[in-house]
Biopython code that builds the backbone (N, CA, C, O; Angstrom):
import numpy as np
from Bio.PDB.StructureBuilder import StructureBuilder

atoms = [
    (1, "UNK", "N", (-18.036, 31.074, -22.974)),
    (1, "UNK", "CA", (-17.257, 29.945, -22.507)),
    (1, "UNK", "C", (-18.135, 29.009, -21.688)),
    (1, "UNK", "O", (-18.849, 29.386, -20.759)),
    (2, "UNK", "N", (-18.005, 27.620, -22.164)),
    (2, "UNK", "CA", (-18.924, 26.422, -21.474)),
    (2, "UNK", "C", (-18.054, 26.230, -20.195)),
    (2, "UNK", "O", (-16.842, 26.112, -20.374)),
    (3, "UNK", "N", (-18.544, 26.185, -18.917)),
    (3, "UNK", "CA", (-17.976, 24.857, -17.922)),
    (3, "UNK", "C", (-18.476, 23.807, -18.055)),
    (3, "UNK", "O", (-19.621, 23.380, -18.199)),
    (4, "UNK", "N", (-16.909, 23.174, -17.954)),
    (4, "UNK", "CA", (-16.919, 21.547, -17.688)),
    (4, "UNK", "C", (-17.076, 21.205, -15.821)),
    (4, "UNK", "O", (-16.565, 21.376, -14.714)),
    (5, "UNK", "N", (-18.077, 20.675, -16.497)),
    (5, "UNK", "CA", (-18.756, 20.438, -14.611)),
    (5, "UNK", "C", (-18.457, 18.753, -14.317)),
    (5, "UNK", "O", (-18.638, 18.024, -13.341)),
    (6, "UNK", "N", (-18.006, 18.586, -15.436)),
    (6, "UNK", "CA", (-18.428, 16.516, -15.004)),
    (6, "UNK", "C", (-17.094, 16.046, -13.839)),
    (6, "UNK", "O", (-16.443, 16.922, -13.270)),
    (7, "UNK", "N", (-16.891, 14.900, -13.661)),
    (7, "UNK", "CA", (-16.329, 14.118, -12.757)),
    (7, "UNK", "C", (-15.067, 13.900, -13.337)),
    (7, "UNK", "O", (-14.895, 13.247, -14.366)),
    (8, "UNK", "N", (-13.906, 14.616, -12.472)),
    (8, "UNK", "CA", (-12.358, 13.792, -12.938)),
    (8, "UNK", "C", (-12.379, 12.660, -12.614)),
    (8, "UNK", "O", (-12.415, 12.466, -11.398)),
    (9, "UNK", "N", (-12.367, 11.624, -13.394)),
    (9, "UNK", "CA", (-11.871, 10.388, -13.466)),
    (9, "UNK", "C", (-10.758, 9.733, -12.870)),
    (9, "UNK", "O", (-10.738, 8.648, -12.289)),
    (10, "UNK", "N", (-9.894, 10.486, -13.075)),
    (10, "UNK", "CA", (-8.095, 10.054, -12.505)),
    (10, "UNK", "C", (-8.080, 10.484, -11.549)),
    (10, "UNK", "O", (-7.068, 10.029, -11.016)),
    (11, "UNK", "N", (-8.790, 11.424, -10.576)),
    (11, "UNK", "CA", (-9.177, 12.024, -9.338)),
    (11, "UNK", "C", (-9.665, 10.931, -8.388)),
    (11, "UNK", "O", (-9.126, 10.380, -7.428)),
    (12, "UNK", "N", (-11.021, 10.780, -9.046)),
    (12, "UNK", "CA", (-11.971, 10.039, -8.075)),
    (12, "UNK", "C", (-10.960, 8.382, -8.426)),
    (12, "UNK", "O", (-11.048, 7.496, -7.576)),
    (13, "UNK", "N", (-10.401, 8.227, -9.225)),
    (13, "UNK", "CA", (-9.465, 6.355, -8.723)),
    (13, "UNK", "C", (-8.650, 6.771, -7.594)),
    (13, "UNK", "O", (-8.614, 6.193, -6.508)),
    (14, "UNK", "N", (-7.796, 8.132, -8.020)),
    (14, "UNK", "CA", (-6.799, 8.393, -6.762)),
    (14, "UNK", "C", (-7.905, 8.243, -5.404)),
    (14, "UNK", "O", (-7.682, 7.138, -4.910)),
    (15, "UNK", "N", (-8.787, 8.811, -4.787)),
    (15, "UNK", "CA", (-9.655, 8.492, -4.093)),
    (15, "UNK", "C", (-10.440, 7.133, -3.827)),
    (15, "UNK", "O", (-10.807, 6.768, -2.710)),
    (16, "UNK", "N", (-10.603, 6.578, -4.772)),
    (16, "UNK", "CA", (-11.366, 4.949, -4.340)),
    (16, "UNK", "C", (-9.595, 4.331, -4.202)),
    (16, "UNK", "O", (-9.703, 3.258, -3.608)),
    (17, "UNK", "N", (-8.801, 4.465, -4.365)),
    (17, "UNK", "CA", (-7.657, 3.692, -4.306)),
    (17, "UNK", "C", (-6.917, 4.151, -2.927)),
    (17, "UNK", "O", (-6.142, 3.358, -2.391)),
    (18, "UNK", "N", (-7.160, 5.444, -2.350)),
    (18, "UNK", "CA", (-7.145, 5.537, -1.217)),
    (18, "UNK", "C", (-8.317, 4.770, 0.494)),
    (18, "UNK", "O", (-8.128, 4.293, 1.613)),
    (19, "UNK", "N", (-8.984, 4.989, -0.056)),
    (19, "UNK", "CA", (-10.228, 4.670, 0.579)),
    (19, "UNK", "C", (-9.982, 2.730, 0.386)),
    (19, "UNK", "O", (-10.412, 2.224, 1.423)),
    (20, "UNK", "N", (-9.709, 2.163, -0.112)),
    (20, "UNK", "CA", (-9.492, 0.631, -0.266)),
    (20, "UNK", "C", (-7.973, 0.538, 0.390)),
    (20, "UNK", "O", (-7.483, -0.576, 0.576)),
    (21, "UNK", "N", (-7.359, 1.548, 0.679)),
    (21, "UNK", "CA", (-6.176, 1.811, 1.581)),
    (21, "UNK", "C", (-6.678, 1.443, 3.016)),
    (21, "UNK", "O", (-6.423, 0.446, 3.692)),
    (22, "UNK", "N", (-7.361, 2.384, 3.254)),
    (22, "UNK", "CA", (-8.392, 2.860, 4.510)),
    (22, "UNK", "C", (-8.455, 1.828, 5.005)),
    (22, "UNK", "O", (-7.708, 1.403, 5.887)),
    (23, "UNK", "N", (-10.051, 0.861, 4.121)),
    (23, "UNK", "CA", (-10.302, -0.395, 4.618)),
    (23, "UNK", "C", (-9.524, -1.436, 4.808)),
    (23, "UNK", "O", (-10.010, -2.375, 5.438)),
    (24, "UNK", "N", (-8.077, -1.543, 4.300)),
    (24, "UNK", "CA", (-7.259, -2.336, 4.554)),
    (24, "UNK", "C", (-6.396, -1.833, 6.512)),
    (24, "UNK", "O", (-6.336, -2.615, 7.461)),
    (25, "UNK", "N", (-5.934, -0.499, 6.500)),
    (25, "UNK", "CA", (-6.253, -0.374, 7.532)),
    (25, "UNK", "C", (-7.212, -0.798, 8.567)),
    (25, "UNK", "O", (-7.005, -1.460, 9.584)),
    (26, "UNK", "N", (-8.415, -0.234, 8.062)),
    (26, "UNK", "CA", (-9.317, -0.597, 9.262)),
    (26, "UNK", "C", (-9.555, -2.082, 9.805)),
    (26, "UNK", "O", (-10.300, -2.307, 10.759)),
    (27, "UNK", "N", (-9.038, -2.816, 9.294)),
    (27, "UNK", "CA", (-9.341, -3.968, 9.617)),
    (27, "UNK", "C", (-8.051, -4.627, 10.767)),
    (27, "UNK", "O", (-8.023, -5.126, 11.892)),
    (28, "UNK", "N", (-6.795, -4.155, 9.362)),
    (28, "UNK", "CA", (-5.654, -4.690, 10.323)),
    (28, "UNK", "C", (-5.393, -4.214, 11.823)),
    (28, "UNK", "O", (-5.202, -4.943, 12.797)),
    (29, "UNK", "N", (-5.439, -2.468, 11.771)),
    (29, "UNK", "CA", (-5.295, -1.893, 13.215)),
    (29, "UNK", "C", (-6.136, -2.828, 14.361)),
    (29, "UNK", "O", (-5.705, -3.535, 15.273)),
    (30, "UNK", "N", (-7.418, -2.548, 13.952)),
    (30, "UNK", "CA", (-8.010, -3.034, 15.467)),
    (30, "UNK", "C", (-7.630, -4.668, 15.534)),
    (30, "UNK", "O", (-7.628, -5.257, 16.616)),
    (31, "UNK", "N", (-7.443, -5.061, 14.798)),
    (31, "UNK", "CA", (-7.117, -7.112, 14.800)),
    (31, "UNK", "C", (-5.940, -7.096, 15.851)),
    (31, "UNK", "O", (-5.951, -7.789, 16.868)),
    (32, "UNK", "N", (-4.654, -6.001, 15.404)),
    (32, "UNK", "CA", (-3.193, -5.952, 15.820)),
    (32, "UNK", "C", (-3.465, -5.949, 17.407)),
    (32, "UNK", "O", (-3.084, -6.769, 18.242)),
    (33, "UNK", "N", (-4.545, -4.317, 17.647)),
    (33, "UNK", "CA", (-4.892, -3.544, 18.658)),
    (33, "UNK", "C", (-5.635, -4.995, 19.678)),
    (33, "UNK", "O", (-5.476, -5.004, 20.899)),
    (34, "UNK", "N", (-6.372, -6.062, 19.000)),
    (34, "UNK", "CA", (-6.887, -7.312, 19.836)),
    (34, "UNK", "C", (-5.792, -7.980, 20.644)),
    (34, "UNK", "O", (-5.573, -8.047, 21.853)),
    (35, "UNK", "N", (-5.195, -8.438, 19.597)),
    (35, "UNK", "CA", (-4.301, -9.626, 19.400)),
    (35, "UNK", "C", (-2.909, -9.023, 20.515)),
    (35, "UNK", "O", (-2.314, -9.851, 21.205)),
    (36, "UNK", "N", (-2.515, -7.498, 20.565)),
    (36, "UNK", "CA", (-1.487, -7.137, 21.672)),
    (36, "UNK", "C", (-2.645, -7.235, 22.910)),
    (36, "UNK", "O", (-2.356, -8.168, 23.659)),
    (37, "UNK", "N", (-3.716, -6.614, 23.272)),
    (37, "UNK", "CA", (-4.545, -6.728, 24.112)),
    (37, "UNK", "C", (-4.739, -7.411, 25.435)),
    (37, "UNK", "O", (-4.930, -7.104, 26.612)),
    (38, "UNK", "N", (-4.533, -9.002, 24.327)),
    (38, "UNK", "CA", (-4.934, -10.349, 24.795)),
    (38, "UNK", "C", (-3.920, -10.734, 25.114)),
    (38, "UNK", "O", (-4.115, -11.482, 26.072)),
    (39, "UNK", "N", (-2.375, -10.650, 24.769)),
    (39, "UNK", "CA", (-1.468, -10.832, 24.762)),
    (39, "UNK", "C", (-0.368, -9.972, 25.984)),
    (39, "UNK", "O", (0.838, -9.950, 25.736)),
    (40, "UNK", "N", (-0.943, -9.244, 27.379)),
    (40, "UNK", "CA", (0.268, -8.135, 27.944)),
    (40, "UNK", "C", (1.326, -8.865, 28.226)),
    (40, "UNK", "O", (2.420, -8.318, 28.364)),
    (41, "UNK", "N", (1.167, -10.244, 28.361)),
    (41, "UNK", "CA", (2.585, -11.064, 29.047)),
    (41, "UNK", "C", (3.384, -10.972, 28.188)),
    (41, "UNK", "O", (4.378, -10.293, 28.445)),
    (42, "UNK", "N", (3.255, -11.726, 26.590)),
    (42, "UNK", "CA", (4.184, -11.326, 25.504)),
    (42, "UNK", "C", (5.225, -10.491, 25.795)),
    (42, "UNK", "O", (5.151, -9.440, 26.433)),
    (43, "UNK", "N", (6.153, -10.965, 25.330)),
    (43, "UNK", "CA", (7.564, -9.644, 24.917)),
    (43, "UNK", "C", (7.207, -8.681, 24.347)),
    (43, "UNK", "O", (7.336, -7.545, 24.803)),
    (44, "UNK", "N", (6.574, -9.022, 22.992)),
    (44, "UNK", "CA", (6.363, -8.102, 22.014)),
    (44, "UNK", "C", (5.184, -7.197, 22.221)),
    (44, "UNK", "O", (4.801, -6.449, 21.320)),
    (45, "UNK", "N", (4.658, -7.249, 23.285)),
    (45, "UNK", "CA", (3.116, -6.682, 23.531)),
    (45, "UNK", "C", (3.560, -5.176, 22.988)),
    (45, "UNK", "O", (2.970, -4.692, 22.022)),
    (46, "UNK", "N", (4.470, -4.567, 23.560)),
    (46, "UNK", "CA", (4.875, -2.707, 23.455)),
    (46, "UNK", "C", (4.817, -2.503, 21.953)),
    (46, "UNK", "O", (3.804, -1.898, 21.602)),
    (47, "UNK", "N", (5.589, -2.830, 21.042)),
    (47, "UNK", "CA", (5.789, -2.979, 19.635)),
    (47, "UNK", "C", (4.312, -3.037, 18.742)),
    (47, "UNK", "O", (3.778, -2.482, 17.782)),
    (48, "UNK", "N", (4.050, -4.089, 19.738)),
    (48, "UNK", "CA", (2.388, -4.404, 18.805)),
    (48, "UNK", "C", (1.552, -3.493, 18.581)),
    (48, "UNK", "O", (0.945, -3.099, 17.586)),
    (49, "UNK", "N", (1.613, -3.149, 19.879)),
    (49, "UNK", "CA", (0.455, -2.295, 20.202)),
    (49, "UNK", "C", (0.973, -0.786, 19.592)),
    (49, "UNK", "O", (0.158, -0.010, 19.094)),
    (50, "UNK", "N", (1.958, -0.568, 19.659)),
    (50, "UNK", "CA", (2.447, 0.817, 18.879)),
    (50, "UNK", "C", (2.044, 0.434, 17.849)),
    (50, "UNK", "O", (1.129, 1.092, 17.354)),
    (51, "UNK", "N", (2.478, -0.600, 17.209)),
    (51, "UNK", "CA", (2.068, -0.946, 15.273)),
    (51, "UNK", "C", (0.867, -0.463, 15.500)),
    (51, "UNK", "O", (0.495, 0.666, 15.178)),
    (52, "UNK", "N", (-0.022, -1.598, 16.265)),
    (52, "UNK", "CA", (-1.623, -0.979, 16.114)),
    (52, "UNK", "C", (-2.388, 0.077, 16.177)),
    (52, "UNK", "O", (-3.436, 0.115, 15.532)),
    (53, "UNK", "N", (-1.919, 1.276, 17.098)),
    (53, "UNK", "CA", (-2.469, 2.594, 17.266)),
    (53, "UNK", "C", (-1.921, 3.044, 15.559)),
    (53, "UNK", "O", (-2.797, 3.301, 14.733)),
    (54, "UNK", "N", (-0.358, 3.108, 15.131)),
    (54, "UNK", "CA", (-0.441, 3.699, 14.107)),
    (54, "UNK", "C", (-1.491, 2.738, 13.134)),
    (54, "UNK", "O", (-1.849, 3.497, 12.233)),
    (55, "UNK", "N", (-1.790, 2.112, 13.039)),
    (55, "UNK", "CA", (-2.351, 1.555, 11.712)),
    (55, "UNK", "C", (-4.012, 1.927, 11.909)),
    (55, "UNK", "O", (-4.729, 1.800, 10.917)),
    (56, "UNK", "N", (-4.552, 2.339, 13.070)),
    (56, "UNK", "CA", (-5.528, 2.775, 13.537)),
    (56, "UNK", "C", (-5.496, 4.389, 13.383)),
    (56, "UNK", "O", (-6.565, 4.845, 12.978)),
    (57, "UNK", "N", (-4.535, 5.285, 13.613)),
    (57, "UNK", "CA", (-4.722, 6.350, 13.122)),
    (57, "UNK", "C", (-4.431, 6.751, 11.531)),
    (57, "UNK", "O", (-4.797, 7.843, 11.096)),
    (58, "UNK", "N", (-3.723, 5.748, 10.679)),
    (58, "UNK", "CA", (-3.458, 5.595, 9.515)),
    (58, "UNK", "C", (-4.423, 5.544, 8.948)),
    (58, "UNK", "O", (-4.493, 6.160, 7.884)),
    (59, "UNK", "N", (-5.838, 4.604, 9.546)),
    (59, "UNK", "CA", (-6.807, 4.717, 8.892)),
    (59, "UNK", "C", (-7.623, 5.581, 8.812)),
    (59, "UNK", "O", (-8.282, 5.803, 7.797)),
    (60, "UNK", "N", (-7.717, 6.308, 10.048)),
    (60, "UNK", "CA", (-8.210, 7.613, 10.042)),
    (60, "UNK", "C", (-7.988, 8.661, 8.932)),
    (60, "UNK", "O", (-8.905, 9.374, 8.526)),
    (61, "UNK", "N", (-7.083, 8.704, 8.594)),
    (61, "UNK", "CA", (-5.769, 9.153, 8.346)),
    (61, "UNK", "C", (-6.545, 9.320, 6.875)),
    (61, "UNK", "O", (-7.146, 10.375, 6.673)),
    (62, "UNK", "N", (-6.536, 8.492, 6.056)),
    (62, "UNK", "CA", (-6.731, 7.741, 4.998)),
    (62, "UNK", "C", (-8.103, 7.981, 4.279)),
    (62, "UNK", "O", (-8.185, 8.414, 3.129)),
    (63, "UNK", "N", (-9.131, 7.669, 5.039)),
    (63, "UNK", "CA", (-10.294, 7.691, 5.170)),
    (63, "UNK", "C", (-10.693, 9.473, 5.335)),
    (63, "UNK", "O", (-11.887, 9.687, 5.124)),
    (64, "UNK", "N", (-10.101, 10.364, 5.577)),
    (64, "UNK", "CA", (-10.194, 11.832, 5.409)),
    (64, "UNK", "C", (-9.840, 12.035, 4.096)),
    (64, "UNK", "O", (-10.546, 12.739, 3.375)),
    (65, "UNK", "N", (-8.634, 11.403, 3.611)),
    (65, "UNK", "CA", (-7.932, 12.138, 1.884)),
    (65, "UNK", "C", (-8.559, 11.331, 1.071)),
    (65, "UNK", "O", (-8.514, 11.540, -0.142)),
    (66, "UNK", "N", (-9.220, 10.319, 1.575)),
    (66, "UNK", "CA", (-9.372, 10.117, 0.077)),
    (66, "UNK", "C", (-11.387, 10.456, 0.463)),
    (66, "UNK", "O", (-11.775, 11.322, -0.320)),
    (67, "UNK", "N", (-12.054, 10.176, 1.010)),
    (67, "UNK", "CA", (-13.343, 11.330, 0.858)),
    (67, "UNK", "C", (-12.890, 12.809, 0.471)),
    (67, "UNK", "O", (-13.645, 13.445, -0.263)),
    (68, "UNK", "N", (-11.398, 13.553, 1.030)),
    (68, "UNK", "CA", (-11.400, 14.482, 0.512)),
    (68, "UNK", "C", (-11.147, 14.815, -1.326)),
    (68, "UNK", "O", (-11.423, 15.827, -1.969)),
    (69, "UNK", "N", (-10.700, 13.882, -1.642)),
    (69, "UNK", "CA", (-9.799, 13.488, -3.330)),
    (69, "UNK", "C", (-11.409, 12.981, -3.586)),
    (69, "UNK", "O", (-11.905, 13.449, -4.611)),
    (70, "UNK", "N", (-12.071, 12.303, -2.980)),
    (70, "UNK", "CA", (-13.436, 12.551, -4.396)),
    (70, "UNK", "C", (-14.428, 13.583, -4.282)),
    (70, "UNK", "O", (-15.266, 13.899, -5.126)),
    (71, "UNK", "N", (-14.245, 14.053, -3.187)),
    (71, "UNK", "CA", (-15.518, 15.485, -3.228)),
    (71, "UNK", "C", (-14.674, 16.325, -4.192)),
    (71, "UNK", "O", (-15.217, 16.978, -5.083)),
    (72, "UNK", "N", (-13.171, 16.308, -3.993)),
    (72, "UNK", "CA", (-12.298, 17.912, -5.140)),
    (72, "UNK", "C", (-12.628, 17.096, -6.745)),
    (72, "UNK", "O", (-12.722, 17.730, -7.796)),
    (73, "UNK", "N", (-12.777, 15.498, -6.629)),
    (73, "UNK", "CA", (-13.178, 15.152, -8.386)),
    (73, "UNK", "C", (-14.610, 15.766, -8.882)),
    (73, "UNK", "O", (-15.034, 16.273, -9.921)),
    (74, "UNK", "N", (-15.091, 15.477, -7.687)),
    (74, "UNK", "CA", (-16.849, 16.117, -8.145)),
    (74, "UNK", "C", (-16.904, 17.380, -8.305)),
    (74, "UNK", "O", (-17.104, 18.047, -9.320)),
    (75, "UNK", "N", (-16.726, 17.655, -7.303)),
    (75, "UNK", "CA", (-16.822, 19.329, -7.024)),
    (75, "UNK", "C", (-16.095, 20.644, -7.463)),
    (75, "UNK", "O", (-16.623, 21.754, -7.533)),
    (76, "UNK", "N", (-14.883, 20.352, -7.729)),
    (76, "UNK", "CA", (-13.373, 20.913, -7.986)),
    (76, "UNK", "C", (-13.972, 21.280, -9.956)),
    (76, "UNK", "O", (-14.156, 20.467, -10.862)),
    (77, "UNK", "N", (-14.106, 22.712, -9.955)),
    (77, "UNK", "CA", (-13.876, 23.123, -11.353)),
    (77, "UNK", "C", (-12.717, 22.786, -12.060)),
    (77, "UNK", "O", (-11.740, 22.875, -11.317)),
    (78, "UNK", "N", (-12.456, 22.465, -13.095)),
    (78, "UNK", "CA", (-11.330, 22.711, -14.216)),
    (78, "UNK", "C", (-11.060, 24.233, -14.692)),
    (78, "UNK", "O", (-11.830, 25.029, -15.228)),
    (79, "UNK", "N", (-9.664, 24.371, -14.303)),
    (79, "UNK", "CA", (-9.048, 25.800, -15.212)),
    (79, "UNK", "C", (-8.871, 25.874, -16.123)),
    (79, "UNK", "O", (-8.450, 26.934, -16.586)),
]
sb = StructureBuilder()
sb.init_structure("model")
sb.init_model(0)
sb.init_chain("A")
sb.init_seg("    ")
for serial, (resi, resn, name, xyz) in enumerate(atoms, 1):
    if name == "N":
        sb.init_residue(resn, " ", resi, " ")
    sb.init_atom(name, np.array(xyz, "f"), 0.0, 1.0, " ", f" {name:<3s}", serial, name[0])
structure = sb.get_structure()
């Protein structure tokens, strides 16, 4: 019996399609995380800044599953 060693395909998109998740995170959190910052007088400062921590740990978040979803495309045998 041969192993198939090559690269899941439909794996590693689920992974680059996470990871382009990520970077959409990473950008918005810390902008939100500025923009309440600069802003404590605002009404809305409390709200913001909650949005922003989650969208900051979202990216975290994000940025773990999908490096984890392409190391299991590479690495991950077929049964």
């Amino acid at each position: 019996m041969e192993e198939d060693n090559s690269t899941d395909r439909d794996i590693l998109a689920k992974g680059l399609k996470r990871l382009l998740i990520c970077l959409a995170f990473m950008f918005s959190g810390p902008t939100l995380l500025h923009l309440a910052l600069d802003n404590s007088e605002k009404p809305l400062y409390i709200p913001l800044l909650i949005t922003a921590f989650i969208l900051c740990i979202a990216a975290v978040v994000f940025l773990f599953l999908g490096i984890n979803t392409i190391l299991d495309s590479i690495f991950k045998k077929k049964k």
